[in-house]
Backbone atoms as SQL, in Angstrom:
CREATE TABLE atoms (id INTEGER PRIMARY KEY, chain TEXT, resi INTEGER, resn TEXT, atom TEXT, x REAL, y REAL, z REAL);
INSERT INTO atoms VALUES
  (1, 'A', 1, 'UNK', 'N', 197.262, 41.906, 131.725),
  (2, 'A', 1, 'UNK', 'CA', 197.883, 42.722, 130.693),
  (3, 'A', 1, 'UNK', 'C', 197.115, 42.526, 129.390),
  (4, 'A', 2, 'UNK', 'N', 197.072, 43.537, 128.546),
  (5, 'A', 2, 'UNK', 'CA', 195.937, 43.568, 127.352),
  (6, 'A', 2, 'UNK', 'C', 197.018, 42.875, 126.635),
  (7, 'A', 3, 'UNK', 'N', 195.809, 42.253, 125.310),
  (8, 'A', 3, 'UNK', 'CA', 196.989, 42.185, 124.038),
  (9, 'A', 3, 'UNK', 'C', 197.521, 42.905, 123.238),
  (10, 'A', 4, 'UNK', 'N', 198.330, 42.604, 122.452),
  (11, 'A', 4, 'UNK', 'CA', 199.450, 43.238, 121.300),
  (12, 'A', 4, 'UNK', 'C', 197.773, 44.138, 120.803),
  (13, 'A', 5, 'UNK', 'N', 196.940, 43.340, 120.040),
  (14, 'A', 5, 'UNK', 'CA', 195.861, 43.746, 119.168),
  (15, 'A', 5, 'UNK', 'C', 194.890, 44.775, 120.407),
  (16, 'A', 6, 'UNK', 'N', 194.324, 44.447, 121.500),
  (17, 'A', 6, 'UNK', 'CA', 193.945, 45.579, 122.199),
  (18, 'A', 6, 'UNK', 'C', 194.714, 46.908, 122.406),
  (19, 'A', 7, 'UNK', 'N', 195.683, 47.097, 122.244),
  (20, 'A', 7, 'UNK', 'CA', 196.336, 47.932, 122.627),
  (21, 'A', 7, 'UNK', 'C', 196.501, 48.770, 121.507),
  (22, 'A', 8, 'UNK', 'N', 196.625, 48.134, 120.040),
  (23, 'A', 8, 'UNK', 'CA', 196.792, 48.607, 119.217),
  (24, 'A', 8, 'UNK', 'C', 195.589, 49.202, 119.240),
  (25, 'A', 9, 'UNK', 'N', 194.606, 48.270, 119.149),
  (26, 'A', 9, 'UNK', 'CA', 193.125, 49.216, 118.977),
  (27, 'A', 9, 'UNK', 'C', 192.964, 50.625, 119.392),
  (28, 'A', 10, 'UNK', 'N', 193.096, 50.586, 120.668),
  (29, 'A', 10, 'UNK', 'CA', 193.080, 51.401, 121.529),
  (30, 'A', 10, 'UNK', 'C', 194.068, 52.489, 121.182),
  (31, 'A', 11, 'UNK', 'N', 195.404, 52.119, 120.823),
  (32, 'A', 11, 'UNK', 'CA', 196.319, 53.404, 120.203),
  (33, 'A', 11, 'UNK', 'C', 195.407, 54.181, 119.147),
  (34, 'A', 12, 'UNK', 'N', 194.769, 53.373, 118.013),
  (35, 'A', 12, 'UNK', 'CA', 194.405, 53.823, 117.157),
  (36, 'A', 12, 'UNK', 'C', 193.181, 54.675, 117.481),
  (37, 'A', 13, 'UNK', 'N', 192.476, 54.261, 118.022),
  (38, 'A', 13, 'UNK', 'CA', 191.518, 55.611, 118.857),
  (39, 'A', 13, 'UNK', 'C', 191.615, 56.635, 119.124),
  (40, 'A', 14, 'UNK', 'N', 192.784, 56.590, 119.737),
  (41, 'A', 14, 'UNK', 'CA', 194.127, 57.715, 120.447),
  (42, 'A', 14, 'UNK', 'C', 193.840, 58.575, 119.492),
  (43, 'A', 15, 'UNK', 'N', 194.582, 57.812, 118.047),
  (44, 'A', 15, 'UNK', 'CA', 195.313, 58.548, 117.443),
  (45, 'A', 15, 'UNK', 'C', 194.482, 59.285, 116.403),
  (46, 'A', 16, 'UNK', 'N', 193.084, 58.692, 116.236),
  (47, 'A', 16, 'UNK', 'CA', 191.880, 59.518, 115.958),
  (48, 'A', 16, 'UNK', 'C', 191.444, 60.305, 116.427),
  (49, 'A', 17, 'UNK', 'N', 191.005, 60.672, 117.490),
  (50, 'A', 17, 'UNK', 'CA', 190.663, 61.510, 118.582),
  (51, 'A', 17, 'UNK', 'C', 191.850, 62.182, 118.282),
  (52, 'A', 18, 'UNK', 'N', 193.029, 62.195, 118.426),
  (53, 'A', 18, 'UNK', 'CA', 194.145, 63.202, 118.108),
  (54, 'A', 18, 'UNK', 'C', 193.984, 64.476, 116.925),
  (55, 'A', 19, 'UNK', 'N', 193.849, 63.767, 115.911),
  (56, 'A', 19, 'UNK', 'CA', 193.132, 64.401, 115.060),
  (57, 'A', 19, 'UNK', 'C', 192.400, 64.964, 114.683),
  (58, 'A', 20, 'UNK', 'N', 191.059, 64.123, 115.497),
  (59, 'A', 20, 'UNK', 'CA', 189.219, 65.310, 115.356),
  (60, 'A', 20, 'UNK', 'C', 190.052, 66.799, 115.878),
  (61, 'A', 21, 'UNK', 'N', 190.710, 66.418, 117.143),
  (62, 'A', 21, 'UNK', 'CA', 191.248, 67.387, 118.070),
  (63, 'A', 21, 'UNK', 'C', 191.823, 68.899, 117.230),
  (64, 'A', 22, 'UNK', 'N', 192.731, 68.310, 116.569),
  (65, 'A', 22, 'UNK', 'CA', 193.458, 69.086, 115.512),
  (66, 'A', 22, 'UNK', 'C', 192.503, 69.651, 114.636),
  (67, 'A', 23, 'UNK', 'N', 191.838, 69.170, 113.523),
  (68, 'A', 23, 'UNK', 'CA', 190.816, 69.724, 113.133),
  (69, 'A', 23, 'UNK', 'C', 189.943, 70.228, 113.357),
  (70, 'A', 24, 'UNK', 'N', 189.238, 69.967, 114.792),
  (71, 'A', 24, 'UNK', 'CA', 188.222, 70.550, 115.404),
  (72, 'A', 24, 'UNK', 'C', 188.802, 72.274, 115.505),
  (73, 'A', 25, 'UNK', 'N', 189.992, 72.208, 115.822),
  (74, 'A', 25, 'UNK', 'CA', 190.497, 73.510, 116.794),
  (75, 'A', 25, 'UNK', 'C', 191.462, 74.581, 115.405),
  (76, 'A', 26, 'UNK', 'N', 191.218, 74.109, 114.395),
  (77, 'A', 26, 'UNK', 'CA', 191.402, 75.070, 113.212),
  (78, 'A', 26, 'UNK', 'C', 190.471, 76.091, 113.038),
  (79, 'A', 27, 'UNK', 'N', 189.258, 75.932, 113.476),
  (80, 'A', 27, 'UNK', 'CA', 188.143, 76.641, 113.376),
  (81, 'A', 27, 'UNK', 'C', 187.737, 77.621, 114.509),
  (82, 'A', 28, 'UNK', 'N', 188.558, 77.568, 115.599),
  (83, 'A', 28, 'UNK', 'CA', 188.596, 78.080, 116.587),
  (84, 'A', 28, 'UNK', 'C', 188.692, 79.839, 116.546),
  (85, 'A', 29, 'UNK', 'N', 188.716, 80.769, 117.427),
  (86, 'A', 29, 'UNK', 'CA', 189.214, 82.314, 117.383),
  (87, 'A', 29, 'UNK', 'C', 190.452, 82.080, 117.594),
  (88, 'A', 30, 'UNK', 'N', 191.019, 83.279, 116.658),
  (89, 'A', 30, 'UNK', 'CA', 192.421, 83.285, 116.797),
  (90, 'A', 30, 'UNK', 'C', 192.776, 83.509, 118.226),
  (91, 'A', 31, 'UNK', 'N', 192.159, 84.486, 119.236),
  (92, 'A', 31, 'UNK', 'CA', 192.573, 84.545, 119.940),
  (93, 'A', 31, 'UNK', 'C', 192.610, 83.449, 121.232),
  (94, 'A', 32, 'UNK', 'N', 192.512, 82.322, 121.027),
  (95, 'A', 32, 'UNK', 'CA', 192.314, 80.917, 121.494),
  (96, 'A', 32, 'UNK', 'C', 193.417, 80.359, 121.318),
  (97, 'A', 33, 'UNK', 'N', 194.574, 80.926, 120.462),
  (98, 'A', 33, 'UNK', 'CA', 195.860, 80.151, 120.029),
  (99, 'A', 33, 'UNK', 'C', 196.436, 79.510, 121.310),
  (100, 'A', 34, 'UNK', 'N', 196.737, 80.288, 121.879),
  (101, 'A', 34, 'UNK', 'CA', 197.438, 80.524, 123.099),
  (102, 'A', 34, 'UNK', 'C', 196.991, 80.005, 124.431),
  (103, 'A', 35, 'UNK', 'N', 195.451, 79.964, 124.262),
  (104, 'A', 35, 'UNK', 'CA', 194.539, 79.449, 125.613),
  (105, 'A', 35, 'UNK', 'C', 194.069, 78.019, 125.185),
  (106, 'A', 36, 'UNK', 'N', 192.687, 77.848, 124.558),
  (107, 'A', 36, 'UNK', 'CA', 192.038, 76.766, 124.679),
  (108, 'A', 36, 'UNK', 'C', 192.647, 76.002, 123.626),
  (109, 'A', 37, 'UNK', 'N', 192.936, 76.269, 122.376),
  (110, 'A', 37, 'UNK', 'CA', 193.811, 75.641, 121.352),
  (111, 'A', 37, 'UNK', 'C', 194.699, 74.558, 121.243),
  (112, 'A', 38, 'UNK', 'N', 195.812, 75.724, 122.393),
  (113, 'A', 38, 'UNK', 'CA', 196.689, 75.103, 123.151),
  (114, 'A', 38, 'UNK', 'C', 196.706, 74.413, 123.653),
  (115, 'A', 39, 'UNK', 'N', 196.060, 74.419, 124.719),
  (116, 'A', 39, 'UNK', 'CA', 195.348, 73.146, 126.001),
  (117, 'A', 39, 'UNK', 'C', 195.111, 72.202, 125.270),
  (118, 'A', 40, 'UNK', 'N', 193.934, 72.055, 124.540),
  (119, 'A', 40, 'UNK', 'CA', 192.955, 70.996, 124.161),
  (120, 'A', 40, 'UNK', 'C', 193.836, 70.088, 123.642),
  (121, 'A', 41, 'UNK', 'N', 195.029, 70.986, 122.665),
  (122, 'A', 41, 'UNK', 'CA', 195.722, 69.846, 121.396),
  (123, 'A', 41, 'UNK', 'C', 196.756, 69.358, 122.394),
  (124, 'A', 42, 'UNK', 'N', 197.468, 70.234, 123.450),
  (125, 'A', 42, 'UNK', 'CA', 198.404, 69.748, 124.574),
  (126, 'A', 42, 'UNK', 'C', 197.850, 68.229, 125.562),
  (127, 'A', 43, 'UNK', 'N', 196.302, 68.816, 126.096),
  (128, 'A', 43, 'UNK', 'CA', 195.824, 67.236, 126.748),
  (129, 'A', 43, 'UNK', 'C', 196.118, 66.230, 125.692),
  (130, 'A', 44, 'UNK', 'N', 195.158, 66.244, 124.104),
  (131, 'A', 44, 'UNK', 'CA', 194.900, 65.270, 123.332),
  (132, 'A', 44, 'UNK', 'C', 196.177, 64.427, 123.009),
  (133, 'A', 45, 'UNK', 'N', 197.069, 65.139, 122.607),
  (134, 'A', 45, 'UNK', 'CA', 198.593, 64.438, 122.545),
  (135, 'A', 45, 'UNK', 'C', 199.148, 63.555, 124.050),
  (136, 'A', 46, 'UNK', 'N', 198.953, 64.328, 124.466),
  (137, 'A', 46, 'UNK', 'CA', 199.212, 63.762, 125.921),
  (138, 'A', 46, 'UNK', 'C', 198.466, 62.576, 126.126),
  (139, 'A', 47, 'UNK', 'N', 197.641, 62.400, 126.135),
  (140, 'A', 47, 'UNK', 'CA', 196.720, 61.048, 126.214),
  (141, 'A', 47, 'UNK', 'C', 197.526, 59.916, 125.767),
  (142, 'A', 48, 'UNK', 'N', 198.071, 59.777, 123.883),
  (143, 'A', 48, 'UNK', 'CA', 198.508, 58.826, 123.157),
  (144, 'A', 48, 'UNK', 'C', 200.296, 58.846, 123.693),
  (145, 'A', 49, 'UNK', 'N', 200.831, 60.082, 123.805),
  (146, 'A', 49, 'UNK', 'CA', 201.875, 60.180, 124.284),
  (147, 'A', 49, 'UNK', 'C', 202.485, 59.373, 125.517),
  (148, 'A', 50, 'UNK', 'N', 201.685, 59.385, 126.259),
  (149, 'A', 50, 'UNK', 'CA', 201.572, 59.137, 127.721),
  (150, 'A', 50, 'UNK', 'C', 201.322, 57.651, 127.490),
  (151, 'A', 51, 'UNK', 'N', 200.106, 57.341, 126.831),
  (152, 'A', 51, 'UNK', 'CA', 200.147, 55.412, 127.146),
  (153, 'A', 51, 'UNK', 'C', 201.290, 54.886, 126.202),
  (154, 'A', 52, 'UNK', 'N', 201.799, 55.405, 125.131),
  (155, 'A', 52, 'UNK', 'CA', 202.483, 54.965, 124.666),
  (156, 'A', 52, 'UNK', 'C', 204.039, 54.875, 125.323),
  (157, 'A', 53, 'UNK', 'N', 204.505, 56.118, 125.767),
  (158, 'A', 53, 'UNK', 'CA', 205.687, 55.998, 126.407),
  (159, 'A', 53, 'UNK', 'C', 205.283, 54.857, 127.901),
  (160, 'A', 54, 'UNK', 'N', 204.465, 54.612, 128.701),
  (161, 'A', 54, 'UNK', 'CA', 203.940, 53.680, 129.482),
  (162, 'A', 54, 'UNK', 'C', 204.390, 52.191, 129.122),
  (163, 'A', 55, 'UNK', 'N', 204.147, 51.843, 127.966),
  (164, 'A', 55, 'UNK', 'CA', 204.522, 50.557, 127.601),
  (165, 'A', 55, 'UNK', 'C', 205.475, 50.599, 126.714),
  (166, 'A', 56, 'UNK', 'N', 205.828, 51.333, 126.784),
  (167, 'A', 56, 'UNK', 'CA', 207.576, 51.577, 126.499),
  (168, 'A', 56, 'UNK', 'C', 208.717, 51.384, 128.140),
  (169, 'A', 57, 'UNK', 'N', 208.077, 51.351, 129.163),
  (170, 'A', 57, 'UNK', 'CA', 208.303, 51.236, 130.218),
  (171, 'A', 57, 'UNK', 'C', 208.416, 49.923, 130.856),
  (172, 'A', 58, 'UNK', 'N', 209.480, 49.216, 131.530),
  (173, 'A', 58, 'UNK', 'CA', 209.422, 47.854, 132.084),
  (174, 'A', 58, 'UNK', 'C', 208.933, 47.839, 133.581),
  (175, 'A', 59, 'UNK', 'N', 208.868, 49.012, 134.325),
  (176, 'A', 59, 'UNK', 'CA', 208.283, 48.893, 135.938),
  (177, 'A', 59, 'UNK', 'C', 206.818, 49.216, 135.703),
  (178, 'A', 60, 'UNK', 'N', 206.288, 48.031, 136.438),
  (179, 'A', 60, 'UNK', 'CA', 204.644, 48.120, 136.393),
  (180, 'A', 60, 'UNK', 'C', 204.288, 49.485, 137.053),
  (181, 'A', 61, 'UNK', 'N', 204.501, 49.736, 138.313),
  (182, 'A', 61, 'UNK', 'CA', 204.707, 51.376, 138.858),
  (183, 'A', 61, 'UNK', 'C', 204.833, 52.270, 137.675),
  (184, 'A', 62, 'UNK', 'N', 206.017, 52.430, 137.473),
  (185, 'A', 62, 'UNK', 'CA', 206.034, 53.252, 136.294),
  (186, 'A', 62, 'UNK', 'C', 205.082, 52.997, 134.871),
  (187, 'A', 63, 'UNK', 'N', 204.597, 52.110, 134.446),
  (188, 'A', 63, 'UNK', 'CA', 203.551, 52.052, 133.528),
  (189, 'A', 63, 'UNK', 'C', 202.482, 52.485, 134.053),
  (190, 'A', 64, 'UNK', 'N', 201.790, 51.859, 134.965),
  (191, 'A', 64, 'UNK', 'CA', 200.819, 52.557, 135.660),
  (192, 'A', 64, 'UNK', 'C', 200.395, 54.082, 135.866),
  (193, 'A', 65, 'UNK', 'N', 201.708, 54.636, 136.578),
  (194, 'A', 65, 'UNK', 'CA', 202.094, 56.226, 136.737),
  (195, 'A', 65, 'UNK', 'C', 201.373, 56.683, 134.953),
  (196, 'A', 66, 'UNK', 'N', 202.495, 56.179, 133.939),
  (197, 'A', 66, 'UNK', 'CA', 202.092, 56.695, 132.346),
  (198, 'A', 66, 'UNK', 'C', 200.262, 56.957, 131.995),
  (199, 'A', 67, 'UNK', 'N', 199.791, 55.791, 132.425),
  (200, 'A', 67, 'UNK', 'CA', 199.005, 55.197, 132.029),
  (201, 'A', 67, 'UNK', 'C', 197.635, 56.365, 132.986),
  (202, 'A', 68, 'UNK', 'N', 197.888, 56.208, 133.868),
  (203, 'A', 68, 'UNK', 'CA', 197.249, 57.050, 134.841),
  (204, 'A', 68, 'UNK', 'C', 197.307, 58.868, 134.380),
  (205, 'A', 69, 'UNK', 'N', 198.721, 59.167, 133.658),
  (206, 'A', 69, 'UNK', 'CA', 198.678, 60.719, 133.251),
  (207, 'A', 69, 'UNK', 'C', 197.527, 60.596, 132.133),
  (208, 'A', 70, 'UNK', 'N', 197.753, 59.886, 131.356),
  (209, 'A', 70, 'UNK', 'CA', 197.141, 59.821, 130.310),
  (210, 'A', 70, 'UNK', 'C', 195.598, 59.686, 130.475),
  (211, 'A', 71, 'UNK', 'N', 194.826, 59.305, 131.448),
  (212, 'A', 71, 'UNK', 'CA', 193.453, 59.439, 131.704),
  (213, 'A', 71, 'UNK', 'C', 193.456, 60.144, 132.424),
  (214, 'A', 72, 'UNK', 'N', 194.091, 60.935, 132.824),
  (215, 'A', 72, 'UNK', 'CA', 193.944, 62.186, 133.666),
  (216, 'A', 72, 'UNK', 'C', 193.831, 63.257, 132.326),
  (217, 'A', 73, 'UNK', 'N', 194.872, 63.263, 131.530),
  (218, 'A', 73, 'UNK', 'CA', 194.684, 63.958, 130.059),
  (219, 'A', 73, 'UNK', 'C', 192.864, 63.806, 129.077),
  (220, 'A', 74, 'UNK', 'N', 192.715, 63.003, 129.404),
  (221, 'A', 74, 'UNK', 'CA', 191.707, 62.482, 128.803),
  (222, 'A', 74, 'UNK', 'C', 190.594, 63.053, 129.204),
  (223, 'A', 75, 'UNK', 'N', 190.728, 62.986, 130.529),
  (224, 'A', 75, 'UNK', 'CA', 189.466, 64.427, 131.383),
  (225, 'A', 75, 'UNK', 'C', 189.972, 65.281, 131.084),
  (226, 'A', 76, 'UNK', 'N', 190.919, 65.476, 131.103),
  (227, 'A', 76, 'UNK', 'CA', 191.071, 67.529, 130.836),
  (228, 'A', 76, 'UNK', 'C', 190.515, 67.706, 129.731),
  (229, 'A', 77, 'UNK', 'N', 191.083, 66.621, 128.261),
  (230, 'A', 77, 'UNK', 'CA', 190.251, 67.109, 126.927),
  (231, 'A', 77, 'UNK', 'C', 189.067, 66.771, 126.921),
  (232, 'A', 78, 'UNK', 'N', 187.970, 66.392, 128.078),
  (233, 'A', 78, 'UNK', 'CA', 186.499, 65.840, 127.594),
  (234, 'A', 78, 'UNK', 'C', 186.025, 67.472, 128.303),
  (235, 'A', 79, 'UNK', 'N', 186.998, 67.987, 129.783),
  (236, 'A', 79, 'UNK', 'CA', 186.383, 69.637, 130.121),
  (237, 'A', 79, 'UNK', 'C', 186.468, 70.417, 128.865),
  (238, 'A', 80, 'UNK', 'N', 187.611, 70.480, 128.297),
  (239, 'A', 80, 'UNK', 'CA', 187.568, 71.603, 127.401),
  (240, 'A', 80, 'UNK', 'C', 186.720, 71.234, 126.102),
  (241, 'A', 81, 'UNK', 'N', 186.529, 70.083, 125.625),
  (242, 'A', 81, 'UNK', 'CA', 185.511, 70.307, 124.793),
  (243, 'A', 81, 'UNK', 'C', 183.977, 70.378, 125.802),
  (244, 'A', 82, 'UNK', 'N', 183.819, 70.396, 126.644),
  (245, 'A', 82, 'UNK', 'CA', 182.655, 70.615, 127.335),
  (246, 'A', 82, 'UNK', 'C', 182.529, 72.416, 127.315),
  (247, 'A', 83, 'UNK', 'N', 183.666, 72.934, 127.621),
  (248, 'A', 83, 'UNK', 'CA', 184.349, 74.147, 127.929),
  (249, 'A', 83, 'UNK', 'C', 184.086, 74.970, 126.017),
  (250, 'A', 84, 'UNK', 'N', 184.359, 74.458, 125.172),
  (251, 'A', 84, 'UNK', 'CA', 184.430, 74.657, 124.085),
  (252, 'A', 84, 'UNK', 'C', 183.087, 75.096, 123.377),
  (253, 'A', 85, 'UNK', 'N', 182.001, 73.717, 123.832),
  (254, 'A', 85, 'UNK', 'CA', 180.932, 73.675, 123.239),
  (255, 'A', 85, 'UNK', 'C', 180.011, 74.872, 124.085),
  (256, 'A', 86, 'UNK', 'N', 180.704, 75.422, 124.881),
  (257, 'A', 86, 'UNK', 'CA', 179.731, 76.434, 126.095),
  (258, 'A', 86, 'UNK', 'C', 180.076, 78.077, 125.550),
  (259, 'A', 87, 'UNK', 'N', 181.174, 77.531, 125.123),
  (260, 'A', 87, 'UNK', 'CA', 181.384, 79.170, 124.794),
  (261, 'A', 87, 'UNK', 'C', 181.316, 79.406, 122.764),
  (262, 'A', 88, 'UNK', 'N', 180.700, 78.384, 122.727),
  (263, 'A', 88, 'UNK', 'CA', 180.792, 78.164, 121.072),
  (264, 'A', 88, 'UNK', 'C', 180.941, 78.493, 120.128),
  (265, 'A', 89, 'UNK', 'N', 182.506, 77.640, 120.260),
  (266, 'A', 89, 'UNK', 'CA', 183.392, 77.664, 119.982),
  (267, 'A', 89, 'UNK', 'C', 183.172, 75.853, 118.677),
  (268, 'A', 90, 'UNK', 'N', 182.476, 75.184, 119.109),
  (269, 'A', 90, 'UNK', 'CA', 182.226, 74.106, 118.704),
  (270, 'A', 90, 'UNK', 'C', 180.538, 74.031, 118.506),
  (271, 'A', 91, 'UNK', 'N', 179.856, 72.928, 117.699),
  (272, 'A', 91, 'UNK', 'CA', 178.823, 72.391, 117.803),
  (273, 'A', 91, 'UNK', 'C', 178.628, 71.559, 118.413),
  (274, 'A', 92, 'UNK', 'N', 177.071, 71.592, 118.466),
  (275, 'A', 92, 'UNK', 'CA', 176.912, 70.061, 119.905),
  (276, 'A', 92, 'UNK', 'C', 177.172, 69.098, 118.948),
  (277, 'A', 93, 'UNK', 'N', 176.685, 69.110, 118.086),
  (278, 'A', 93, 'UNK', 'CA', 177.148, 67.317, 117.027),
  (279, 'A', 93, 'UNK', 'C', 178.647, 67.395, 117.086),
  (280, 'A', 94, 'UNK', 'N', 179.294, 68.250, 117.221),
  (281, 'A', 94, 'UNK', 'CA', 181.022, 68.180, 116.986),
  (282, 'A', 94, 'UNK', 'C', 181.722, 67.553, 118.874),
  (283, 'A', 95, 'UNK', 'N', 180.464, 68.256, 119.746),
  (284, 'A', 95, 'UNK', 'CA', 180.775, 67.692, 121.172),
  (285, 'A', 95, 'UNK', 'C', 180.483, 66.512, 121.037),
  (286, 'A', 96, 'UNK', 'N', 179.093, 65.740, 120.475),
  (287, 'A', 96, 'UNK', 'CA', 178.972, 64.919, 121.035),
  (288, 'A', 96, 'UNK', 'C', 179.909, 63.463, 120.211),
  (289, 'A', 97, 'UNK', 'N', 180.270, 64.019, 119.435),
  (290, 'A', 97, 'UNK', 'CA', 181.220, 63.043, 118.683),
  (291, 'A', 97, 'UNK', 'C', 182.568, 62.873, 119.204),
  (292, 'A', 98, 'UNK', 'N', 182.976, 63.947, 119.495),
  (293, 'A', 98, 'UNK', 'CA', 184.360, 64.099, 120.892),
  (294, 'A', 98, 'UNK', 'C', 183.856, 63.149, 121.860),
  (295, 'A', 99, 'UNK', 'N', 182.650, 63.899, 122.721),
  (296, 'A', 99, 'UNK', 'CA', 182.332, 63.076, 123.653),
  (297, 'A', 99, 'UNK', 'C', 182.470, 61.315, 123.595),
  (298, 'A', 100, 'UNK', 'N', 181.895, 61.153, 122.437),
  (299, 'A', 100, 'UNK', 'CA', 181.643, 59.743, 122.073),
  (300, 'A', 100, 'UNK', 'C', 183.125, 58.933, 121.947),
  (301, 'A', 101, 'UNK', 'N', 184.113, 59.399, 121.550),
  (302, 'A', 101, 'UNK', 'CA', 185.541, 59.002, 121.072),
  (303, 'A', 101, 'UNK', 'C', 186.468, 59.122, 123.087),
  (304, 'A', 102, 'UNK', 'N', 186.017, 60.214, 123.356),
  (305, 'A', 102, 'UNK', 'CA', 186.522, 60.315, 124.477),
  (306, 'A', 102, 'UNK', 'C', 185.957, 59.082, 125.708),
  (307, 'A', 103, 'UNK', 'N', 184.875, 58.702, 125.408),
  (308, 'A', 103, 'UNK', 'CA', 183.825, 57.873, 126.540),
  (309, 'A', 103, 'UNK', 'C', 184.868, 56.678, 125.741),
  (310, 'A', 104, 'UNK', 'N', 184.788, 56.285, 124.602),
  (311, 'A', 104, 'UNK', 'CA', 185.141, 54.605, 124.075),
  (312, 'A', 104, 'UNK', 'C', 186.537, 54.456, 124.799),
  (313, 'A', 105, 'UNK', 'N', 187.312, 55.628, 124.402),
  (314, 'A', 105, 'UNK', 'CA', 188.922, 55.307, 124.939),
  (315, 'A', 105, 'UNK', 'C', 188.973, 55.278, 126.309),
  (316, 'A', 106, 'UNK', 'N', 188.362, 56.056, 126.984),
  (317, 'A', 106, 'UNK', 'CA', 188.094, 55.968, 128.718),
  (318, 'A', 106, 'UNK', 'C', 187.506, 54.332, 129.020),
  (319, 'A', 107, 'UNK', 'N', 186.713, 54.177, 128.771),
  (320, 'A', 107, 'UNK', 'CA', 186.537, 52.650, 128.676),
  (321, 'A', 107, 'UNK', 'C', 187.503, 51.919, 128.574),
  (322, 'A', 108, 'UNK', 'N', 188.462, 51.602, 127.529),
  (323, 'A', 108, 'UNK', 'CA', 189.230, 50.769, 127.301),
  (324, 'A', 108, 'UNK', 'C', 190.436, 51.107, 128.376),
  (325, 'A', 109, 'UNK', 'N', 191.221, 52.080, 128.185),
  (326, 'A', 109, 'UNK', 'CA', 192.444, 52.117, 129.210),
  (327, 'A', 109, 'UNK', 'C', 191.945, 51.993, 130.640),
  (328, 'A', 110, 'UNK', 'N', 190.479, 52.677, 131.321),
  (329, 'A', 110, 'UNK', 'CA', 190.724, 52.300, 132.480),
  (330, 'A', 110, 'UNK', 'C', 190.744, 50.983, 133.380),
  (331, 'A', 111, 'UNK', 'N', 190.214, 50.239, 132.455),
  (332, 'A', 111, 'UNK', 'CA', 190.297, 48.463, 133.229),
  (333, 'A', 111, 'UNK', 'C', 191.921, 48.153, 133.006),
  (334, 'A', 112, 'UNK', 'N', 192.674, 48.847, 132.091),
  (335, 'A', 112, 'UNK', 'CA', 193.838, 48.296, 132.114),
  (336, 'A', 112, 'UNK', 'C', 194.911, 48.878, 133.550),
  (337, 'A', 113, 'UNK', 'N', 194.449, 50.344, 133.647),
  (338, 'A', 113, 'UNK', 'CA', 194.627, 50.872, 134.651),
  (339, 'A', 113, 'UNK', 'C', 195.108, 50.148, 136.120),
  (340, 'A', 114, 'UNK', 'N', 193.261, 49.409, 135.983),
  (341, 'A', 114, 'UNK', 'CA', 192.617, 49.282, 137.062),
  (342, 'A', 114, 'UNK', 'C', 193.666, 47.884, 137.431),
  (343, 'A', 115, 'UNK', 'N', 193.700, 47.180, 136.290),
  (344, 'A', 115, 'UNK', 'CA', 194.572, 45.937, 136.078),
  (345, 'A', 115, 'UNK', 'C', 195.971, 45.747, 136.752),
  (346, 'A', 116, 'UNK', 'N', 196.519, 46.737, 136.460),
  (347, 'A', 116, 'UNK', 'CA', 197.594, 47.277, 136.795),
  (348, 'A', 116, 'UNK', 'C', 197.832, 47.478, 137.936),
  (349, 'A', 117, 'UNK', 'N', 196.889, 47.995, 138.546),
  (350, 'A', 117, 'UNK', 'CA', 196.701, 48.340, 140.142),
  (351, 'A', 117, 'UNK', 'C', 197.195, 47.201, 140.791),
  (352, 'A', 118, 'UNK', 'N', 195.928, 45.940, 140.128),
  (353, 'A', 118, 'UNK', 'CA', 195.848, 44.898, 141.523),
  (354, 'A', 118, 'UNK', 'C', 197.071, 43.612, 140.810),
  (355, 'A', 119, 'UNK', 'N', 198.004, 44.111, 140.502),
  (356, 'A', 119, 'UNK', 'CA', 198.884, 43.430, 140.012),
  (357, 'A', 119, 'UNK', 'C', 199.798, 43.533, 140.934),
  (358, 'A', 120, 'UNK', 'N', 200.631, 42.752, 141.572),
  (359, 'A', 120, 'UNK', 'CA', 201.633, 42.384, 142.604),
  (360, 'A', 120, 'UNK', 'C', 202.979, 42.571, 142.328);
C-alpha cells in the first residue's frame, strides 16, 4: 500500500492534468461540445474521481475495481488527445505535454494497481 504522501502526490497530478484538460478543450470547435469535449473532460475527471472514491473504499476488491476504472480512464484520455492532436484540434507541444502528464500518472497508479492484485 502507497503512502499518505505518494498518494497525495499522485492526486495532485490528477488534479493537474484535470485542468490542462479543461483548458486545453476551451479552444476546441464548438461543435466538439457534445463529442470530443465531452469525452476528454468526462475520462479526465474520471481518472481523479475514480482513485479517489477507491480509497475511500475498505474492500481491497473494491479498491482495486476503482483503481483499475481509473487507468482505464486514463487511456481513453491519452486516445483522445492522440485523437485530438490528429484532427487539430490541439498542438503537438500541447500533445506532448498531455502525453507527458498522462505517461507520469500511468506510472505511478499502475504498480499500485499491480500491488493490489497480489495482495491476499
Amino acid at each position: 500500500m502507497p503512502t499518505n504522501d505518494f498518494r497525495e502526490k499522485l492526486k495532485e497530478k490528477m488534479d493537474k492534468y484535470v485542468h490542462f484538460i479543461y483548458q486545453l478543450t476551451r479552444n476546441f470547435p464548438e461543435e466538439e461540445k457534445y463529442g470530443v469535449i465531452s469525452q476528454i473532460r468526462r475520462a479526465s475527471l474520471s481518472i481523479i474521481l475514480n482513485f479517489i472514491e477507491g480509497y475511500a473504499r475498505m474492500q481491497k476488491n473494491t479498491q482495486r475495481n476503482f483503481l483499475e476504472i481509473s487507468y482505464g480512464s486514463l487511456k481513453e484520455s491519452k486516445y483522445l488527445l492522440y485523437f485530438s492532436l490528429v484532427e487539430k484540434y490541439i498542438s503537438k507541444q500541447e500533445y506532448n505535454k498531455g502525453l507527458k502528464m498522462v505517461d507520469e500518472i500511468g506510472a505511478m497508479l499502475w504498480p499500485i494497481i499491480k500491488g493490489l492484485k497480489n495482495e491476499k
